[in-house]
C-alpha positions in Angstrom: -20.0 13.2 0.5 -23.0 11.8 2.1 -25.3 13.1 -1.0 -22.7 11.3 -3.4 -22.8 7.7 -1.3 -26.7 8.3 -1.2 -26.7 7.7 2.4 -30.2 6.8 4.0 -31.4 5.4 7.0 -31.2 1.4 5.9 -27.3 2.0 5.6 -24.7 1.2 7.9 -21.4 3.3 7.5 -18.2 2.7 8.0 -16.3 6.0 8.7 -12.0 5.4 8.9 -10.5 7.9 11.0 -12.9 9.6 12.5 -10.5 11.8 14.0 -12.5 14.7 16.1 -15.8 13.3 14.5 -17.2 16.2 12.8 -18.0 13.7 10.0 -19.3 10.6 12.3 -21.6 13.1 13.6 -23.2 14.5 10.4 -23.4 11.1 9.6 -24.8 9.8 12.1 -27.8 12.0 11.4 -28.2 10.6 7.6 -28.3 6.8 8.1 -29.2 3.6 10.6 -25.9 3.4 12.4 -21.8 4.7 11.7 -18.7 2.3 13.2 -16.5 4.9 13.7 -13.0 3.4 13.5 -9.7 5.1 14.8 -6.4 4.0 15.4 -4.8 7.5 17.9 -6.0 6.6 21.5 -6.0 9.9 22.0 -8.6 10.8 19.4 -10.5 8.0 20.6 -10.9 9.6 24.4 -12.0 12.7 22.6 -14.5 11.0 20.1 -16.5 9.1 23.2 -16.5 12.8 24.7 -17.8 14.5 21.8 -20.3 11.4 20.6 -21.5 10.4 23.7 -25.1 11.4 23.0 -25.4 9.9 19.6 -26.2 6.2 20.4 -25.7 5.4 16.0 -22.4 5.7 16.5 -20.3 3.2 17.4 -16.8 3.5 17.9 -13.9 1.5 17.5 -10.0 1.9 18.2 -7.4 0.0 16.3 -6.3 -0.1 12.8 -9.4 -0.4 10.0 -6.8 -2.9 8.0 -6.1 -5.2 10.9 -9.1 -5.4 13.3 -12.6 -7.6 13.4 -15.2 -4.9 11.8 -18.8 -5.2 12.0 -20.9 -5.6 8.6 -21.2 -2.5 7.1 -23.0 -1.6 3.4 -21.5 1.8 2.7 -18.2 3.4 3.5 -17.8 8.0 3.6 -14.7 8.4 5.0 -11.3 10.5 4.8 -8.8 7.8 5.4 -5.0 8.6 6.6 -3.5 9.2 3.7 -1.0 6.7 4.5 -2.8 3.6 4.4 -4.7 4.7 0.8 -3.2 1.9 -1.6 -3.4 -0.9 1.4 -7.3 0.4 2.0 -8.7 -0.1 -1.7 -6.8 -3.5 -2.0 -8.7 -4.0 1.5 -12.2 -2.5 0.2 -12.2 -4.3 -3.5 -12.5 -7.6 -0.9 -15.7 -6.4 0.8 -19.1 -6.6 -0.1 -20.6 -3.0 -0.2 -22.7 -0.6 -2.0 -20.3 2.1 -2.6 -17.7 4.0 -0.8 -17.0 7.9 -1.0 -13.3 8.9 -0.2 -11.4 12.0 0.2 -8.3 11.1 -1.1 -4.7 12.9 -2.0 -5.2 14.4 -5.4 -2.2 12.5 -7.0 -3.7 9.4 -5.7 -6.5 9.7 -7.2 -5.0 10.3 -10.5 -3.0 7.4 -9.8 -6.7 5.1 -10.1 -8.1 6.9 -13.5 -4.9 6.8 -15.5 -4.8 6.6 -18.6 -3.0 3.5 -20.5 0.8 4.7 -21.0 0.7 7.5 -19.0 2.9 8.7 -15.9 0.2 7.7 -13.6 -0.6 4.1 -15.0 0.2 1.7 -12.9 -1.1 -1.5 -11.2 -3.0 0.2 -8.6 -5.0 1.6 -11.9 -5.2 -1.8 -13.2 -6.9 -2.9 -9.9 -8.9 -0.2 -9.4 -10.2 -0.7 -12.8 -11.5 -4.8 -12.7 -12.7 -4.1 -9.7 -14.5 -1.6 -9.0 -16.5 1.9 -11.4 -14.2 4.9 -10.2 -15.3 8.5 -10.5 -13.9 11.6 -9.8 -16.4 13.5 -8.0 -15.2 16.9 -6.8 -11.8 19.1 -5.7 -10.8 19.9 -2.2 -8.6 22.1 -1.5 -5.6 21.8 1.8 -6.9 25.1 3.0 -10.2 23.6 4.0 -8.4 21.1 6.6 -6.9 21.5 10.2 -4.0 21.4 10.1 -3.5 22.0 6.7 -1.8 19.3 4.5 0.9 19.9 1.7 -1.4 18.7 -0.9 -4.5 19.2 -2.7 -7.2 16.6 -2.4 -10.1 14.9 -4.3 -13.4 13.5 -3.6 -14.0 9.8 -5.2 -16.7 7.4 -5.5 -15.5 3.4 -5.9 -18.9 1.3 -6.7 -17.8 -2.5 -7.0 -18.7 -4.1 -10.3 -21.5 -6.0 -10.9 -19.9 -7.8 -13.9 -15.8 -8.1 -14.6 -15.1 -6.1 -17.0 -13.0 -9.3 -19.0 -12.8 -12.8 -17.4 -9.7 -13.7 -15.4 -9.5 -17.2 -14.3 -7.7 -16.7 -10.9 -8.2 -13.4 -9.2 -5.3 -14.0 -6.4 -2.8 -14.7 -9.2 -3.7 -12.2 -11.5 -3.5 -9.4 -8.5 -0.1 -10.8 -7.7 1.1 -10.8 -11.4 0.1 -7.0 -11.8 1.4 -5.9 -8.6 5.0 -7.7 -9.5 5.2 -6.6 -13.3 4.7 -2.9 -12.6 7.8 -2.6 -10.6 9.7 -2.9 -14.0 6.9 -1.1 -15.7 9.5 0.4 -18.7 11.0 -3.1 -19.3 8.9 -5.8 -21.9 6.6 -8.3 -20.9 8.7 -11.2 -21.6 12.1 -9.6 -19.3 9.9 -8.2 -16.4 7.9 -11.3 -15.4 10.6 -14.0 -15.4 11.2 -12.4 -11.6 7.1 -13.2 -11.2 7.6 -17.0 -12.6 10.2 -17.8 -10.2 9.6 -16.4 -7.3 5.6 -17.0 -7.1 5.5 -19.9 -9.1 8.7 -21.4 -8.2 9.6 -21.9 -12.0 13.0 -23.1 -13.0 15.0 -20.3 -14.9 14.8 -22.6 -17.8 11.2 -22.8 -17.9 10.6 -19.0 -16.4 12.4 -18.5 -19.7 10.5 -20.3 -21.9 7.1 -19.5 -21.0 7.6 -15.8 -20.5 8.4 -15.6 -24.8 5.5 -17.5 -25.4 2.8 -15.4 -23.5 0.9 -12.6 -25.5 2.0 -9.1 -25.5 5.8 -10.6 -24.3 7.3 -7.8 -26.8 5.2 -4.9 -25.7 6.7 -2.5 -22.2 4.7 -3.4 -19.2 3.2 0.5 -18.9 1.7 -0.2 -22.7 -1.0 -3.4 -21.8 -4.3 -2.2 -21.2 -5.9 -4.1 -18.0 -7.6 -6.6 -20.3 -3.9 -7.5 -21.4 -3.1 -8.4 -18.0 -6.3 -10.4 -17.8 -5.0 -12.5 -20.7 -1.4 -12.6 -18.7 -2.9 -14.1 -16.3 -5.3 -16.3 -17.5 -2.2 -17.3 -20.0 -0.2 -18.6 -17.0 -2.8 -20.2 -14.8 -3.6 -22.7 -18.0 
């Protein structure tokens, strides 16, 4: 993980859920500094124990999601699994380098999805404007204590340099892809008339009218590609 983030002793990592530190430790031996964040005050008790004599390492209880972090420029970490989608929506905010993730296998699918498929859906729409994604390598459950249910993968997130297509309001256009894909078999024009009035407070009159003139009204949300959403959005913010 650390070879794939390119850790080096100018970075500052943020490691979530250290857990018994056997990562923060490793580490800690690879860059400037680690914030070692966990929310179990019991783990917390154990991690001051255990990393004690590593003054890099700083450590910090609460929850990553909801708590004041120090600047950090890389992230190696393997989050709760629990928290995955509210952590990338939290990371695509921040301005990093790179992060390297363990994440649950059919999570990770879930970000690389092809357009149409099972797995596409607005968290791979996201992922996509936002950020390069690469699968990087397979972990197995057996190689964790105690040993999870499922099968896990190692992924890299780099944050674009360049959007890959223009979108005119970034806030609206998350919201509009996050609402849409809850009726991802229904068409355009039927699944975000909920969107226009609700979030924009539209009239069902005009929530009506404007959803059969946007483009790509006719097609099933699960067929746009993420530029198509771009165009959504940028369609109804003009």
């Amino acid at each position: 993980m650390s070879d794939y983030v390119s850790l080096d002793q100018d970075d500052v990592t943020l490691d979530i859920g250290a857990g018994l530190g056997f990562l923060t430790r490793f580490l800690a031996e690879k860059c400037r500094s680690v914030l070692a964040v966990e929310a179990d005050g019991r783990l917390v008790t154990v991690l001051r124990e255990q990393l004690q004599d590593l003054p890099k390492v700083t450590i910090i209880k609460g929850n990553v999601l909801k708590i004041q972090i120090p600047e950090f420029n890389k992230v190696v970490s393997i989050p709760p699994y629990q928290i995955s989608s509210r952590l990338l929506l939290w990371l695509f905010k921040k301005n990093i380098a790179s992060s390297v993730l363990i994440l649950q296998k059919e999570f990770a699918n879930r970000l690389m999805a092809p357009v149409g498929s099972e797995d596409y859906g607005w968290l791979t729409v996201l992922t996509y404007y936002n950020t390069e994604c690469e699968r990087l390598d397979f972990v197995p459950k057996w190689v964790f204590y105690p040993q999870p249910e499922v099968d896990s993968t190692i992924v890299r997130l780099k944050p674009r340099k360049h959007s890959p297509f223009e979108v005119t309001n970034e806030a609206l256009f998350t919201k509009l892809v996050r609402s849409i894909f809850a009726q991802r078999n229904r068409k355009v024009r039927n699944a975000i008339r909920p969107f226009l009035k609700g979030v924009l407070a539209r009239t069902d009159e005009d929530a009506e009218t404007i959803a059969q003139r946007l483009p790509h009204c006719s097609e099933r949300v699960r067929q746009l590609a993420p530029e198509d959403f771009g165009a959504l959005s940028n369609a109804i913010s003009s």
